[in-house]
N, C-alpha and C positions, 0 to 999 in steps of 0.2 A: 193504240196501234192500228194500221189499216193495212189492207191488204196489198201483195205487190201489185197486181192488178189494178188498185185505184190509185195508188202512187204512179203506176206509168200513164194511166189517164190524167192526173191532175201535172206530171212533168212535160206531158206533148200540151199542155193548155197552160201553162206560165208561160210569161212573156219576161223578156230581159231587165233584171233591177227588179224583178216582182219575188216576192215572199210567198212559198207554200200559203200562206195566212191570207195572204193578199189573193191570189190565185183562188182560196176558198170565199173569199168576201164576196169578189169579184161576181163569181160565178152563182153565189146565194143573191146577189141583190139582182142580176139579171132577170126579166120579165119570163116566169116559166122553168126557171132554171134548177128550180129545185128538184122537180120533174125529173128533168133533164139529167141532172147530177145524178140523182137517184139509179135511172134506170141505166146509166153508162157504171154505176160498181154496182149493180146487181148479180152473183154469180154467186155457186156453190163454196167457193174460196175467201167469200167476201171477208173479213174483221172487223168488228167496229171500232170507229179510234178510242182509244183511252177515255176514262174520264177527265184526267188531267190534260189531253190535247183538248177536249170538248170543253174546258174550264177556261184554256189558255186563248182558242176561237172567240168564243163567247166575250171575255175580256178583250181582244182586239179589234171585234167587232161592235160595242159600247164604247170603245175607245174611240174610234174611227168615228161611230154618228156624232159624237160628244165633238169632237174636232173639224165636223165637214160642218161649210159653211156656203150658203148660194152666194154665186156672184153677183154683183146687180151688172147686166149690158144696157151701156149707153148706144141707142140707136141714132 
């Protein structure tokens, strides 16, 4: 479970057709962003999510590297 506080941060920072899941990927593979993440849910109210949300991430964040693939660009 997480806090309301980083539920409304991570809903002002989903974009259209994007997944909480995606929205968290998103924002973990950005240069810096951990940081970043970190210090926008830091408060006295903060919750950390479940283990079973940290299980369910984790799994769709192995899912995701196992399935991205480079494209090659023809110049």
């Amino acid at each position: 479970m997480i806090s309301e506080k980083a539920y409304e941060i991570l809903k002002k920072r989903k974009r259209k057709n994007e997944s909480f899941t995606d929205v968290i990927i998103r924002l973990g593979t950005e240069k810096g962003s951990i940081t970043k993440l970190l210090e926008s849910v830091k408060s006295d109210d903060f919750v950390p999510i479940s283990s079973e949300t940290a299980r369910n991430i984790e799994k769709a964040s192995k899912e995701f590297r196992k399935k991205f693939k480079l494209r090659d660009l023809k110049i």
